[in-house]
C-alpha positions as CSV (number, residue, x, y, z in Angstrom):
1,X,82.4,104.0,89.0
2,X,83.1,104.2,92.5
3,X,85.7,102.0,94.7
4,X,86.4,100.7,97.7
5,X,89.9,100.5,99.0
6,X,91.6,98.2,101.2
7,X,94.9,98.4,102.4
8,X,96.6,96.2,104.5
9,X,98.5,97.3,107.4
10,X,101.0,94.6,110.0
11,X,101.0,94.6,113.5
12,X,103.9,96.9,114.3
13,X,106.2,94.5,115.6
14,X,105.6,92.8,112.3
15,X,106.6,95.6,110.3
16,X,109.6,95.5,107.6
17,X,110.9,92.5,109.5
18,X,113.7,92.1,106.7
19,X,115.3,95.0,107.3
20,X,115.7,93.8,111.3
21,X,119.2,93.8,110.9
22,X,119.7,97.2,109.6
23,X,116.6,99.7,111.1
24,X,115.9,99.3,114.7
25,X,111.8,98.3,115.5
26,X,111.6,102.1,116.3
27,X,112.7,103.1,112.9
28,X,110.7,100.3,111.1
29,X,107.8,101.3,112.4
30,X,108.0,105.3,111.7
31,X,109.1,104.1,108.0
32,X,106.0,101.7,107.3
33,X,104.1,104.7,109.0
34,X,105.1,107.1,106.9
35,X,104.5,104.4,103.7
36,X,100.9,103.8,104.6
37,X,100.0,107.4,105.4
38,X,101.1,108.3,102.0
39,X,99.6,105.2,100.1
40,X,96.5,106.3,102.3
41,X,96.6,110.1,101.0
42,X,96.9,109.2,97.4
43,X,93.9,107.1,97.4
44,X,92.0,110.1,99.0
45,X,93.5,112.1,96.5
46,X,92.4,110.6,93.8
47,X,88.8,110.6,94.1
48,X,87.6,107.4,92.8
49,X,86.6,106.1,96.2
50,X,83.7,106.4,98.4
51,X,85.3,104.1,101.0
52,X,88.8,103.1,102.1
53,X,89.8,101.8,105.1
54,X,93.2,100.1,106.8
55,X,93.1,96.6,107.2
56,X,95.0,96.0,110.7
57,X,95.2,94.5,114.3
58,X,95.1,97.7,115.5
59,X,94.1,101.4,115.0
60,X,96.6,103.9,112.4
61,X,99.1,106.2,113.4
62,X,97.1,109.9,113.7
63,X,96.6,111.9,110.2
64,X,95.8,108.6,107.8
65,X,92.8,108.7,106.1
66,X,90.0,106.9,105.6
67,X,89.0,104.4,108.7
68,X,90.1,101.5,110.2
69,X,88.9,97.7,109.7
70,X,89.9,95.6,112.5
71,X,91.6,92.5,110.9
72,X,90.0,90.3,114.0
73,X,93.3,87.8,114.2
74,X,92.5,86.6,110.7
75,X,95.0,85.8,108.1
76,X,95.5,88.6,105.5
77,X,93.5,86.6,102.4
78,X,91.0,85.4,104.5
79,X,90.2,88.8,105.8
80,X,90.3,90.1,102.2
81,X,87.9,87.8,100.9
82,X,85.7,88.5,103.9
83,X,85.3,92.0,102.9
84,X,85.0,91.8,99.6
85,X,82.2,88.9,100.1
86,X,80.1,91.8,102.0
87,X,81.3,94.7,99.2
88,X,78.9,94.9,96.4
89,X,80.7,97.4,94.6
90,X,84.4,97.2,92.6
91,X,87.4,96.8,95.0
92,X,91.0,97.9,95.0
93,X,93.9,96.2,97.6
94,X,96.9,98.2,97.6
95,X,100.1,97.3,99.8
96,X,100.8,99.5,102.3
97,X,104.6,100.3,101.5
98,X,104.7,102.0,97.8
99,X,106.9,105.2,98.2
100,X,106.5,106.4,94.7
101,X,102.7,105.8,95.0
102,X,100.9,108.5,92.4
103,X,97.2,109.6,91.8
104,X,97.9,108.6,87.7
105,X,98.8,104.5,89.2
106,X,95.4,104.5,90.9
107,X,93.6,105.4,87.9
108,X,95.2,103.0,85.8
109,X,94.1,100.2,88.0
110,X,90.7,101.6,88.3
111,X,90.3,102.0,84.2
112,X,92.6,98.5,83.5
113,X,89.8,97.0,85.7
114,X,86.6,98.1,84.2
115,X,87.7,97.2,80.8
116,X,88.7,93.8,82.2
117,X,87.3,93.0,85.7
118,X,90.4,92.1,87.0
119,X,93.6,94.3,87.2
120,X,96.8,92.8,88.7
121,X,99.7,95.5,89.6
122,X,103.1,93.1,89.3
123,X,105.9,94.2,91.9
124,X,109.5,94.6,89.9
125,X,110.5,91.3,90.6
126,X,107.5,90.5,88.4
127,X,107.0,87.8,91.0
128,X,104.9,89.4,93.7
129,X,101.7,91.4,93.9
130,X,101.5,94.6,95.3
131,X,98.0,95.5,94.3
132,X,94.6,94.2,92.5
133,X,91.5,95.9,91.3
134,X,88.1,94.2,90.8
135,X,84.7,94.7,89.8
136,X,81.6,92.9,91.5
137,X,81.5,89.0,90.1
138,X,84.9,88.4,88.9
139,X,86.0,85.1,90.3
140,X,89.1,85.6,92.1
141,X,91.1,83.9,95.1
142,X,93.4,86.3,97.2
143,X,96.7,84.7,97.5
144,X,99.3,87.5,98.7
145,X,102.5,86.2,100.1
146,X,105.1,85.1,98.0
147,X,104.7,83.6,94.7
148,X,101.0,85.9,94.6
149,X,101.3,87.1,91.0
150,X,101.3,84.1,88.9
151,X,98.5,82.9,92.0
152,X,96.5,85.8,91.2
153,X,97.1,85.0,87.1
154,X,96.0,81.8,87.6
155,X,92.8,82.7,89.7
156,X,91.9,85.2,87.2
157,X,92.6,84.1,83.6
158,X,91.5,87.2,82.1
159,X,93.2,89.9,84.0
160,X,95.4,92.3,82.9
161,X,98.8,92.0,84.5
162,X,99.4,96.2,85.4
163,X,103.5,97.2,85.4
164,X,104.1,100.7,86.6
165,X,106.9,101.9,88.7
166,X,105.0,103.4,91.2
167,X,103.1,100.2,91.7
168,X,106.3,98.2,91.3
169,X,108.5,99.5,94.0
170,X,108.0,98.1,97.1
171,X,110.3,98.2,100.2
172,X,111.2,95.2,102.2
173,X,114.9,94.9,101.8
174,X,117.6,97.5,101.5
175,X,117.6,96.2,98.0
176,X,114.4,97.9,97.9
177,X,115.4,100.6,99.4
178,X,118.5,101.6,96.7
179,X,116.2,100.7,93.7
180,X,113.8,103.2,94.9
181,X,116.7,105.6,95.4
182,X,118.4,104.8,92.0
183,X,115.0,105.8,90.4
184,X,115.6,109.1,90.9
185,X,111.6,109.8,91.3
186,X,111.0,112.6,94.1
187,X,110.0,111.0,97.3
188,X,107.1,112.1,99.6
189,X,109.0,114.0,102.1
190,X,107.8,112.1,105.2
191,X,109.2,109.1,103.4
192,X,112.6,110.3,102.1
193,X,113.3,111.7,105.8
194,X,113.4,107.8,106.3
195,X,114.9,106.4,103.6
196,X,117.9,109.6,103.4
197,X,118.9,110.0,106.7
198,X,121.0,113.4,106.7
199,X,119.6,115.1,103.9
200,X,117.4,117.6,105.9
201,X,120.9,118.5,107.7
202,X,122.7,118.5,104.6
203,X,120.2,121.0,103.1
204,X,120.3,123.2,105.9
205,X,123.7,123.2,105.4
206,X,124.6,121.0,108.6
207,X,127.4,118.6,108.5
C-alpha cells in the first residue's frame, strides 16, 4: 500500500510560541527547522510513500524533502480535509516537531491502519494528537488543537488509539523538552545541537 504524507508546518513567527520566554524567535525557528527536516527524512526513509509534502504558508527551509503544499490562509483542519477530499489513496498527518521520530513508528501507523482504517498516534499526555493514518473511506473529522485525541476517538469509533514514544514526545514547552532528554533515546544531531546547547563544545573538550 502506498501513502501520502502531510505534515504540517507554522508560519515562522508562529513557531514554538510557548517557549517565547525562554528561546529567542531566532532560536525557535532553527529548532522547529531542525524538527520538521527530521520528521520529513524519516518519512522518506521509510519507503511507504509515493508523496509527502509540507503543509505551510510558505516554502521549507533548504534540504527537507518531499514538496511543499501552500496552506492558502486556511485553517490547519480545514486544509487537511481539503487534501485528503482530492487524495484517493491512504493518508498519514504527522506533526512536525517529533525529535525521536523512527522509521519502525511510521510503519506501525501504516500497518495499525490497514488492519483498522483509522490509526490515531496519542501524544504522552494521552490528551493530544500528534499523528493519524487513514485509508480511503473511513469517515473522519480532523480536529487538531487541544483536546484532538478523544475528537479524533470520537470521529472514528473504530480506530486504534497508537502509543509509542517516538510518536508521543512532542516539544512545545520546556517540559517537553526535559522529558525528551530524561528518555535517554539518542537525538538526531541537528536536533540535540538545539535542545543541548554546549555539548558539541563539551565533546571537543571546550569549556
Amino acid at each position: 500500500m502506498t501513502w501520502t504524507a502531510i505534515v504540517p508546518l507554522k508560519a515562522e513567527p508562529l513557531r514554538k510560541s510557548r517557549l517565547a520566554a525562554a528561546l529567542p524567535l531566532e532560536r525557535r525557528i532553527a529548532l522547529s527547522e531542525a524538527l520538521h527536516r527530521h520528521v520529513m527524512r524519516s518519512i522518506a526513509r521509510s519507503g511507504l510513500f509515493a508523496d509527502s509534502m509540507t503543509l505551510s504558508p510558505t516554502a521549507p527551509a533548504d534540504g527537507v524533502p518531499g514538496r511543499w503544499q501552500p496552506d492558502e490562509g486556511l485553517e490547519v483542519n480545514e486544509a487537511l480535509s481539503r487534501i485528503r477530499n482530492a487524495t484517493p489513496g491512504p493518508l498519514m498527518v504527522i506533526n512536525s516537531d517529533l525529535p525521536l521520530l523512527r522509521v519502525a513508528d511510521i510503519k506501525a501507523l501504516a500497518t495499525a491502519a490497514e488492519r483498522t482504517g483509522c490509526t490515531i498516534a496519542a501524544d504522552r499526555h494521552g490528551t493530544g494528537t500528534n499523528a493519524v493514518a487513514l485509508l480511503p473511506g473511513v469517515a473522519f473529522a480532523f480536529a487538531f488543537g487541544p483536546g484532538s485525541l478523544e475528537a479524533h476517538a470520537n470521529a472514528a469509533p473504530g480506530a486504534r488509539i497508537l502509543r509509542r514514544i517516538g510518536l508521543g514526545y512532542d516539544l512545545d514547552t520546556l517540559e517537553d523538552i526535559a522529558a525528551v532528554l530524561k528518555t535517554g533515546r539518542i537525538l538526531p544531531p541537528e536536533v540535540a545541537r538545539w535542545l543541548k546547547p554546549g555539548e558539541n563544545e563539551r565533546r571537543a573538550g571546550r569549556p
